[in-house]
C-alpha positions, 0 to 999 in steps of 0.5 A: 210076653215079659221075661218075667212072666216067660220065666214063670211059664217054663221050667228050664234052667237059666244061668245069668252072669252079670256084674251090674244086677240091679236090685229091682231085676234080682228081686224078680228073679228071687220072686220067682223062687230063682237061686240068686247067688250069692244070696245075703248070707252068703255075701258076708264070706265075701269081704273083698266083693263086699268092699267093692260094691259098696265102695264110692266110684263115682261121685254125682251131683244134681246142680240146677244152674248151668252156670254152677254146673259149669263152673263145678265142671270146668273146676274138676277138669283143671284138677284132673279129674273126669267128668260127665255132664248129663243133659236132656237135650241135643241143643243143650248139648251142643251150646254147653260143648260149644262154650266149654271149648272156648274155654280150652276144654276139648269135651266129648259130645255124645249124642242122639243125633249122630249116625248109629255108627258114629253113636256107637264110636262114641260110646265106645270112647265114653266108656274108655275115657272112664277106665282107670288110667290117665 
């Protein structure tokens, strides 16, 4: 059973926290006639979350070359800045690692094939590379 058709089938109170509510997830729950707090109007008395949310963290970009995805990679790196570079396969991983360190860079590779605990490690060290702070 879906959660979704879980919630319809019980009467029970339900409180979810969470920061990161997708609008696909917050409008199944307003579907189901769900108190979602804090609803739109009630967000505008809310200056500070509102700025917040709304305010760029991140900046991505789609770059189909490899070699234009490195060079924009590598770039970012000189200047200080972090940088994620996603791809879709565990040897395309390892042949892009590979070249960014013969270039000096030290990249931190994250992939499926380590052991769950060592995935789990570096998960941990993915996300913190990303906390604010140098």
């Amino acid at each position: 059973m879906s959660t979704k058709a879980g919630q319809a089938h019980f009467d029970m109170p339900v409180l979810c926290m969470t920061a990161t509510l997708p609008p696909t997830r917050r409008q199944d729950l307003e579907d189901l006639a769900l108190r979602v707090y804090p609803n739109s109007d009630e967000r505008t008395s809310f200056d500070r979350l509102m700025r917040a949310e709304t305010h760029p963290r991140y900046l991505v970009a789609q770059i189909e070359s490899e070699d234009d995805a490195f060079e924009a990679a590598t770039a970012g790196i000189a200047r200080g800045e972090r940088v994620l570079w996603v791809v879709n396969t565990v040897a395309r991983c390892q042949r892009i690692a590979k070249k960014l360190w013969g270039v000096g860079t030290k990249p931190l590779v994250y992939h499926s094939r380590f052991t769950l605990d060592d995935r789990k490690a570096r998960h941990r060290q993915t996300v913190d590379a990303f906390r604010p702070g140098p």
